[in-house]
C-alpha positions as a printed Julia matrix, in Angstrom:
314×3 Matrix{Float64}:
   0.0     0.0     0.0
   1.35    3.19   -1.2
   1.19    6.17    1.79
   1.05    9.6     0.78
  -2.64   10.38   -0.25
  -3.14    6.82   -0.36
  -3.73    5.32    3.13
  -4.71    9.03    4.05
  -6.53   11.51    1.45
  -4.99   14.67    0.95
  -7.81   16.44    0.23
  -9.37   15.41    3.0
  -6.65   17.39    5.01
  -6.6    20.4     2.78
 -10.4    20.7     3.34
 -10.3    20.46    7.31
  -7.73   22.1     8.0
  -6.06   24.01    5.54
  -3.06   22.03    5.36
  -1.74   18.64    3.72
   0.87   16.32    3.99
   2.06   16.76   -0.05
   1.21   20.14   -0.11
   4.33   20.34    2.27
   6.38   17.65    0.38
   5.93   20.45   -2.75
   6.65   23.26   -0.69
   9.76   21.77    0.84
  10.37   20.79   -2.61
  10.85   24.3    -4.09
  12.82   25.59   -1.34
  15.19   22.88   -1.95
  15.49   23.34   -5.92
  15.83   26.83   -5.27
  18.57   26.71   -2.45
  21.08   23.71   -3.8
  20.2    24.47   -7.63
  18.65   28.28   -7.96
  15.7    26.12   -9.62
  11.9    28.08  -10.01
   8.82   26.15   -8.42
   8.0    25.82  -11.87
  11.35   23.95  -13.28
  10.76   21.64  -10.27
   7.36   20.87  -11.15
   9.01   20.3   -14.83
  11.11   17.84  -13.16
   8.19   15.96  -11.66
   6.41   16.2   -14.8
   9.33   14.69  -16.9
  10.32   12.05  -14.63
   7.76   10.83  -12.46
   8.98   12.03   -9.06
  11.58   14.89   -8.52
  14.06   12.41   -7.3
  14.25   10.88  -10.61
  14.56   13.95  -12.52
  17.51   15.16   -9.74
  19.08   11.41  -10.79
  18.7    11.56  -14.16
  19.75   15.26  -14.77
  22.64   16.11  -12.0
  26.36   14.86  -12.69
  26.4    11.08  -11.66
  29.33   11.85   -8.94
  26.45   14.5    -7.07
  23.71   11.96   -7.4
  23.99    9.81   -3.82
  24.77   13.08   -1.62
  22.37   15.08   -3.28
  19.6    12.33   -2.57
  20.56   12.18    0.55
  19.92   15.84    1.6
  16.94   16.12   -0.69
  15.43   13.56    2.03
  16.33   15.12    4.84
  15.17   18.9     4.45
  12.35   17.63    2.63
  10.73   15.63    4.72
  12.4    15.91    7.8
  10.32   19.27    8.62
   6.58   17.62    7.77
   3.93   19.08    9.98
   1.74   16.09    9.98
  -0.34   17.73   12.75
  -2.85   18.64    9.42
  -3.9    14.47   10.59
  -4.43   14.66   14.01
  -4.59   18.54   14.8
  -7.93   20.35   15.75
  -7.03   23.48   14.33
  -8.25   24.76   10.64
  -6.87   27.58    8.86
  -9.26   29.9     7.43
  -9.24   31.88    3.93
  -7.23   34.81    5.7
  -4.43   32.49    6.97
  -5.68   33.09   10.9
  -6.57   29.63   13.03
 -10.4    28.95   13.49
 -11.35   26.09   15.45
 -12.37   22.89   13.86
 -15.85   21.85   13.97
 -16.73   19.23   16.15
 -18.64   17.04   13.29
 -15.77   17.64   10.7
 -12.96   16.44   14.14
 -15.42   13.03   14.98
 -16.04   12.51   11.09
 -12.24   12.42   10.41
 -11.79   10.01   13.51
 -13.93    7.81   12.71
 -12.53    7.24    9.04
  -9.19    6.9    10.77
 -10.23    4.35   13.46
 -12.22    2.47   10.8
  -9.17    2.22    8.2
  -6.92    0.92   11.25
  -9.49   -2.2    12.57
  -9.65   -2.78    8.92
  -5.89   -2.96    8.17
  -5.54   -4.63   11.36
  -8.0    -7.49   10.61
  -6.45   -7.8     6.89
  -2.85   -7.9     8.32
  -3.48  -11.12   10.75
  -4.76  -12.89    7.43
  -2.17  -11.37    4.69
   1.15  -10.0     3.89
   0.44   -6.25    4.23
   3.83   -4.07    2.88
   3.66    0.02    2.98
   5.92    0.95   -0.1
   6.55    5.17   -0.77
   8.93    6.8    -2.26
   9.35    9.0     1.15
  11.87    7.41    3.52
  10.86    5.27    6.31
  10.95    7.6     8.77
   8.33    9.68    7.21
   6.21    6.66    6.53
   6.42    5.49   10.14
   5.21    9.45   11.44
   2.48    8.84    9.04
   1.58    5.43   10.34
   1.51    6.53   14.01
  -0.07    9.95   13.38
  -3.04    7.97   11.15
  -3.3     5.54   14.51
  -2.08    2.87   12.72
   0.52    1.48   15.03
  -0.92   -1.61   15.92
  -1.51   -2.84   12.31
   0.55   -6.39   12.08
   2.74   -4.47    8.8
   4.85   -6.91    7.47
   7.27   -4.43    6.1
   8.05   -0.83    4.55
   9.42   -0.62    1.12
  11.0     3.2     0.37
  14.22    4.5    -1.0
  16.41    4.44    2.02
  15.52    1.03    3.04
  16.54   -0.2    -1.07
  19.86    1.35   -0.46
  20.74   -0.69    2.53
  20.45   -4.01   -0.21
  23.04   -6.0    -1.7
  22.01   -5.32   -5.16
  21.2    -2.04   -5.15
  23.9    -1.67   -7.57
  24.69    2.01   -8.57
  21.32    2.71   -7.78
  20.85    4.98   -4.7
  17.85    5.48   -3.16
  16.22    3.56   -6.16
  12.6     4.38   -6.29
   9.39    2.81   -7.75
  10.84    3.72  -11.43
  12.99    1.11  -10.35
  10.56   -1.86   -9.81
  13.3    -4.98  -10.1
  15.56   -3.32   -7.22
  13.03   -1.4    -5.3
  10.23   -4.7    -5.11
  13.21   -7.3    -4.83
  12.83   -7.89   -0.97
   8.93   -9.21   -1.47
   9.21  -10.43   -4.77
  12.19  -12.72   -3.07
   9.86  -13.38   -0.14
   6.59  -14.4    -2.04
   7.88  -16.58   -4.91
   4.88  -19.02   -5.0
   3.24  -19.17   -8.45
   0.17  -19.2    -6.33
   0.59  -15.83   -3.99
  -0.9   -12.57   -5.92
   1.04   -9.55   -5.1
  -1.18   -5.83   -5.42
  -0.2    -2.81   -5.39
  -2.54   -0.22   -4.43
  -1.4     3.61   -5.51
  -2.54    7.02   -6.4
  -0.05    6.97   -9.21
  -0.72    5.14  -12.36
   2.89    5.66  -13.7
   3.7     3.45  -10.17
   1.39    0.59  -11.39
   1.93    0.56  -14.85
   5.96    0.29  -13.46
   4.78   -2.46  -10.94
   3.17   -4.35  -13.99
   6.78   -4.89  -15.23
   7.67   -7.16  -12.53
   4.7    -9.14  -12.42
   2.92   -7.05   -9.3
  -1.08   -6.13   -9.93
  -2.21   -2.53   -9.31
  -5.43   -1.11   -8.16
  -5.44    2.46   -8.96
  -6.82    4.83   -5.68
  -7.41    8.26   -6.38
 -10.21    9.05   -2.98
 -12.46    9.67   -5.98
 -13.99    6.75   -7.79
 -11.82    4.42   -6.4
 -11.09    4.89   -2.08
  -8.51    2.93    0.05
 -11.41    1.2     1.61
 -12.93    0.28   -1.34
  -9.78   -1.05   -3.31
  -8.66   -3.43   -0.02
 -11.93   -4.41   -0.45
 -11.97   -5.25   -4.64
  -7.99   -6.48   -3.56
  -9.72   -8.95   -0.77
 -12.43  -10.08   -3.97
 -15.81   -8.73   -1.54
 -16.18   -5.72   -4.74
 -15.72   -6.4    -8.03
 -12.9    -4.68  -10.33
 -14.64   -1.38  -11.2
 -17.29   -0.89   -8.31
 -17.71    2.47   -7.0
 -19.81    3.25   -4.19
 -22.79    5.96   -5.19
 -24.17    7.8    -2.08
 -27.41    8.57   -4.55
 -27.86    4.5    -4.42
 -27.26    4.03   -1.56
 -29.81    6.82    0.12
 -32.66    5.68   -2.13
 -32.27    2.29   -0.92
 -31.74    3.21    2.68
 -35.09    5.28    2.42
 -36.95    2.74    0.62
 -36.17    0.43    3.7
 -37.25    3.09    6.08
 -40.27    3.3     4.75
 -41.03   -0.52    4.34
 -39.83   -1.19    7.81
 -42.71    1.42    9.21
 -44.61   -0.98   11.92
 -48.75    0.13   10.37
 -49.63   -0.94   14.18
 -47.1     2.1    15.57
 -47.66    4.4    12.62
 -51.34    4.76   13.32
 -50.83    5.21   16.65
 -48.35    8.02   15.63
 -51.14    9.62   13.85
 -53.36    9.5    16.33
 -50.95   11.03   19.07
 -50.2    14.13   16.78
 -53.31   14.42   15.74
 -54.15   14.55   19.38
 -51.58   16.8    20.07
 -52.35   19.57   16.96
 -55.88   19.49   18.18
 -55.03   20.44   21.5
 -52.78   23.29   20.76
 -53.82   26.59   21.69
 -54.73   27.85   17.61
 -55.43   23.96   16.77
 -52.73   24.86   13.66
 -49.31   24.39   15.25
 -47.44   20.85   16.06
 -44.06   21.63   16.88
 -41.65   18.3    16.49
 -38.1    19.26   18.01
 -35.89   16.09   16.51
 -36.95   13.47   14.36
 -33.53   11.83   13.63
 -34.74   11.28   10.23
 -31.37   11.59    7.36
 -32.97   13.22    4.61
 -36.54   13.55    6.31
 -38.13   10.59    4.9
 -40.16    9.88    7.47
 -40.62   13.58    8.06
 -42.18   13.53    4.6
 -44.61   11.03    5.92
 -45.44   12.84    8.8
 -46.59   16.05    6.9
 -48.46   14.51    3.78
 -49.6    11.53    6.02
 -49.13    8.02    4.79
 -50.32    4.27    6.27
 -49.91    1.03    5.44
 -51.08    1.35    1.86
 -47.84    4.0     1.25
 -44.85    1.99    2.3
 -43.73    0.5    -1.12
């Protein structure tokens, strides 16, 4: 599983509080083209653009003799000075840059999401080899991990740039990313050998999966749009088919359709009769205040105001 807007989205974070975990990565980014290589934000973009990640353009562009020491620092002042408190913070940032405080629905909303990814991963890891593989360095993927909650998830390894140096093999590759996919995948395509073990990748980037392809590795594309982290576990684990995307719209209708059939006629008309009671009794016989129905999107409400029985729950 691939980390940065993958096992968290980043617009998720940019939309609660302002602030995002690659938003940062870019930042960093610039400052660091601009202070080792008097680079524009836009030239670094260009290098992203060209290569697939900036570290491949800084590879594939810089003098081969500046390559392993340039890596090297690009890590550290990159992503040594993440704020990942944009996961866990209840702080926003409004429009003029001052700190507002985050609402209480949009703070319980984002921890449930989190505490419902982690029992998830946790029950998939006790059943299958789960790796996390980035082209951050490990310790940026373990902040994320125990920022997202995720520190009891049974991980069976991390996959990232640093960790491919350390290999025998690496060759004259250092810090060999996903571009790399027979150096940087070698540790668990050594491990899981057996014609019968299916290995997935699940990304935002479809460069990284088409890459993966090369080396025999599946790829379920996640872009927190049509296709969630949730969701592709789930289409990886075979409960969704390949292509299934979730449609609140469906889902509502159906969930109102079953509110309606599950109406008890017995309780309903005595319901009726209550308000009915009630409205008659009120001082101008006109008014029936109801102070919290509970109802989503006021299904039953509907019912309540145009009436309905038995004969209306289809």
């Amino acid at each position: 599983i691939d980390v940065d807007n993958t096992i968290y989205a980043e617009k998720d974070l940019l939309r609660t509080t302002g602030q995002g975990i690659e938003r940062q990565i870019v930042e960093n980014t610039h400052r660091f083209g601009a202070r080792h290589f008097n680079l524009t934000s836009e030239q670094c973009d260009e290098l992203y653009r060209s290569w697939g990640t900036t570290i491949e353009g800084l590879r594939h562009t810089l003098p081969q003799s500046q390559v392993e020491d340039t890596l090297s620092t690009f890590y550290e002042e990159v992503y040594e000075r993440i704020d990942f408190s944009c996961i866990w913070g209840d702080r926003k940032i409004g429009d003029g840059g001052e700190s507002s405080a985050r609402s209480g629905y949009d703070h319980a909303n984002a921890l449930n999401k989190r505490s419902g990814l982690a029992t998830f991963l946790e029950s998939i890891s006790r059943r299958h080899y789960v790796y996390l593989a980035s082209n951050s360095p490990k310790s940026h993927i373990l902040r994320a991990v125990r920022s997202l909650g995720l520190g009891n998830v049974e991980f069976a390894g991390i996959l990232s740039p640093d960790m491919a140096t350390l290999e025998e093999d690496a060759g004259d590759v250092p810090f060999p990313t996903k571009s790399s996919p027979q150096i940087y995948y070698k540790p668990i395509l050594n491990r899981h050998k057996s014609p019968e073990c299916r290995i997935l990748l699940l990304d935002d980037s479809l460069l990284n999966i088409q890459l993966a392809k090369s080396v025999g590795i599946d790829g379920i594309h996640i872009n927190r749009g049509d296709r969630t982290l949730e969701e592709g576990l789930a289409e990886a684990l075979g409960h969704i088919p390949a292509g299934y995307t979730f449609s609140e719209v469906d889902y509502l209708t159906s969930k109102n359709r079953v509110d309606v059939n599950s109406i008890n006629p017995h309780v309903w008309g005595d319901l009726s009769k209550r308000l009915a009671s009630r409205l008659l009794g009120s001082p101008d016989g006109t008014v029936l205040r109801v102070a919290e129905l509970g109802s989503g999107l006021l299904v039953i409400l509907e019912l309540v105001v145009n009436g309905g029985g038995e004969g209306d729950r289809s």
